[in-house]
C-alpha angles and dihedrals in degrees: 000000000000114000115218119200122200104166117319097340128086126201126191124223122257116301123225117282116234130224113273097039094169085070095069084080143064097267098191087063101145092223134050123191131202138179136170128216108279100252113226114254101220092102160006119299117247129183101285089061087045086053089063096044095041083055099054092039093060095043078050099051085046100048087052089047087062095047101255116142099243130194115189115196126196127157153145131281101210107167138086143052101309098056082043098052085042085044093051092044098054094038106249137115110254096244078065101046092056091038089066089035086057098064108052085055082061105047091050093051087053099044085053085047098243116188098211121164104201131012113215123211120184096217086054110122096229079059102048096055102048084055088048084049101044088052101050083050097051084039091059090038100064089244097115133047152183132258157097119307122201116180145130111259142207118202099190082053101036091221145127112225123188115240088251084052086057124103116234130271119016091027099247134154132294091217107042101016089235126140103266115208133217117263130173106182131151112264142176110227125198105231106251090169097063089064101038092113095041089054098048086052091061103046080057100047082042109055087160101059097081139004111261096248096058090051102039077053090058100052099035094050108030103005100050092047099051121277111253113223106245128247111235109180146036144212106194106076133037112215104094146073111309127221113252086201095043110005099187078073113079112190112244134241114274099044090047094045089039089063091055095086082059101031086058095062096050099265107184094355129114096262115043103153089122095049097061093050107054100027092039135098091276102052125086108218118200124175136207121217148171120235089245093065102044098111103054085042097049094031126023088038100052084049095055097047087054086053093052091042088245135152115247126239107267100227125022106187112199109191116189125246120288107236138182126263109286091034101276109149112248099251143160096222081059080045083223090115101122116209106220095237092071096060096038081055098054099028107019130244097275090057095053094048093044085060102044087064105029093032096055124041104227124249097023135079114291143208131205096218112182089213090050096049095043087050099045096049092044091043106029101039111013105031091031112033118006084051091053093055095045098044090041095053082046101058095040082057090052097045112032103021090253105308126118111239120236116246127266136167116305109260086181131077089207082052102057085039090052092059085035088062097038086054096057089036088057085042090053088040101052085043090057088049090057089063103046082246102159095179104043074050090054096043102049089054087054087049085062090056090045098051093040089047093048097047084055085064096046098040093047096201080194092058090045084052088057096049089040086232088151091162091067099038083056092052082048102058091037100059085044093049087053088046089059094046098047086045092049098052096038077050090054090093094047111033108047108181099028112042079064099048091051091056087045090056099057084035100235112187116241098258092062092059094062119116094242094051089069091097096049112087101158108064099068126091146069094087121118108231126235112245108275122257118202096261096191119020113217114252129236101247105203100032092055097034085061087035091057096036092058084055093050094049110118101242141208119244 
């Protein structure tokens, strides 16, 4: 591990994480809060934003499956140079410009049923004021002070890059790619320095905040270096949060979007209830985040919660860009950048979803590959699941004139190894969950419909009919029957429409769909089944592989 020395201490980089990262923490904490990056409102979403917001929604949907009191966060970043510049040249003020902007976000989030609590907008006066409020306080504090800020700047990023951070030649940014310009303003900065070693203590007390990649990042790349005090305001533009102590100063972007995960709850308002249960002692707070955004997550906001004597959050998942096949960024100037309706359209919800936790590994750098997308929801949902459903309720129809078996001791070996393996797949599932890993989690519950749908094969139930051996077909139906249920429920998070429709279809009462029956296969049965409906459709592979290639095509205007 790399030692880092900043007067007479001296902090070692991140150790490993360990597997099971969820256990660092008090697991039986009463309350679980998520939010997801604020997305800026200068545009339309496309897919990379709903990857973000798919992720969090299904570790939502879990985390209330398990009890827990869940508030799931989401919201809009409205303010800065950008959303003034697009607001002059259409003619509009920029309230009206996010306002519009606004909406859209809505109405996607809707559209990938996202069960969000609370939308945050930054231009929300509840907002506004907490930011008015943080920055007297750090103000008064000595936290925050008063200079001259030179920099090269990139408006599309709304950041401030050193000359040594640019890329060569043509001086442009090291996140977009974009040309950065030369600005010299007056700025107040919050003092980063002041809280260096305070910051690198943490990352060491807390192993499970971050991997040890993205910290080791941090401190490679901003801290060893020597952390540069961030500039918090700006003076040449107009469309941001003023200064009550100096209004010509509007504070700029990332101070004002980082408050919202407090704003939101309530933080130094009247009515802060809110506030002290989901940023208290007895909430757990986990934050989504794109790579792109890692340093002012894993380092300025940390800061700023030491300043306002504030707890951190206790995970911060960074997950990497969702790009096209053939790694081009996802981007409105390639005119590549999807919009998520047109998939849901073509594919259904389910199937987009399916693909934004099975199709990219989380946490790393991820690909829409047409190919990828066309296999997984042909093999994962229409061949695997969706055909286990419908030939299971069939056969249930042709056997035992539509009524799920009870349960009685195994007679088959196939069937004993078949709960054997379920067991070890809900094991594998829960674990992944400890650790927010959406797509071990995925993947275990795929593990159950592959099992189930290979054991149909093993066990033959149209062999056993020959051989009237109506005992075993029984015990048959019946294990099948437990292995669509306990899919169904670990798939919740994931499929949002259809888990549900295949428990509809065999009729499972609502207290056997609940996450801490899974275990339990021997208490279903005796219930007659509804008819089966096609829950997925194949896909033509070729005709949609070309299809999806031509949208992901980067474009001329």
């Amino acid at each position: 591990n790399l030692i880092i020395s900043f007067g007479d201490k001296s902090y070692s980089s991140i150790p490993r994480l360990h597997k099971g990262g969820h256990s660092f923490m008090t697991n039986n904490k009463k309350y679980f809060y998520i939010t997801t990056p604020i997305y800026y409102a200068s545009g339309t979403l496309h897919i990379g934003h709903a990857y973000s917001n798919c992720i969090a929604d299904s570790i939502a949907r879990y985390e209330r499956m398990t009890g827990k009191e869940v508030r799931f966060l989401t919201g809009s970043d409205e303010h800065g140079q950008k959303i003034e510049e697009k607001a002059k040249a259409l003619n509009e003020t920029p309230q009206q410009f996010v306002d519009d902007t606004v909406k859209g976000f809505k109405e996607t989030w809707k559209l990938l049923d996202i069960t969000y609590d609370d939308f945050i907008r930054t231009t929300d006066e509840r907002h506004v004021k907490v930011v008015k409020k943080v920055f007297t306080q750090l103000l008064n504090q000595g936290d925050i002070y008063l200079g001259q800020y030179s920099g090269w700047y990139c408006t599309p990023c709304e950041s401030f890059f050193t000359q040594t951070q640019l890329i060569q030649p043509g001086n442009l940014c090291p996140s977009c790619k974009r040309p950065c310009h030369q600005e010299t303003e007056e700025a107040y900065f919050l003092n980063c320095k002041k809280y260096t070693n305070q910051l690198l203590q943490f990352y060491k007390d807390h192993p499970e905040f971050s991997t040890e990649n993205r910290i080791n990042e941090m401190i490679n790349t901003f801290i060893k270096p020597g952390l540069d005090d961030l500039c918090i305001t700006r003076t040449s533009f107009n469309w941001g949060i003023p200064t009550n102590e100096n209004p010509k100063h509007v504070i700029y972007v990332w101070i004002d979007a980082l408050l919202n995960y407090v704003s939101a709850l309530g933080y130094l308002s009247e009515n802060d209830t809110l506030f002290k249960e989901y940023w208290g002692p007895d909430s757990e707070i986990v934050q989504l985040l794109g790579a792109d955004i890692t340093r002012f997550h894993l380092i300025y906001w940390p800061i700023l919660l030491f300043a306002l004597k504030l707890r951190c959050p206790d995970r911060m998942l960074a997950h990497g860009l969702l790009l096209t096949h053939g790694g081009i960024k996802l981007s409105k100037s390639f005119h590549n950048a999807v919009e998520p309706k047109v998939l849901v359209d073509r594919y259904g919800l389910d199937a987009f979803r399916w693909y934004m936790v099975r199709g990219v590994k989380f946490g790393e750098q991820g690909q829409f590959t047409p190919t990828l997308f066309v296999n997984l929801t042909n093999t994962d949902l229409a061949n695997g699941y969706g055909n286990l459903v419908n030939r299971t309720i069939n056969m249930i129809k042709k056997y035992d004139d539509c009524v799920v078996p009870s349960y009685t001791d195994p007679i088959l070996d196939f069937t004993k190894k078949l709960y054997s393996d379920v067991a070890v797949y809900i094991k594998q599932y829960n674990d992944a969950w400890d650790n927010f890993d959406v797509t071990a989690a995925s993947g275990a519950a795929m593990s159950i419909v592959n099992a189930a749908n290979k054991y149909v094969d093993d066990a033959a139930p149209w062999n056993l009919s020959k051989e009237g051996k109506t005992a075993e077909i029984d015990e048959v139906m019946h294990a099948l029957t437990y292995c669509i249920r306990v899919a169904s429920i670990t798939l919740k998070p994931f499929l949002v429409t259809k888990a549900n429709m295949a428990l509809d279809e065999l009729n499972v009462p609502e207290d056997q769909r609940q996450l801490n029956t899974i275990n339990d296969y021997k208490t279903f049965g005796n219930i007659k089944t509804n008819d089966p409906v096609p829950l997925f459709p194949r896909l033509k592979k070729d005709e949609e592989i070309k299809w999806l290639e031509d949208l992901f095509a980067p474009k001329e205007k």
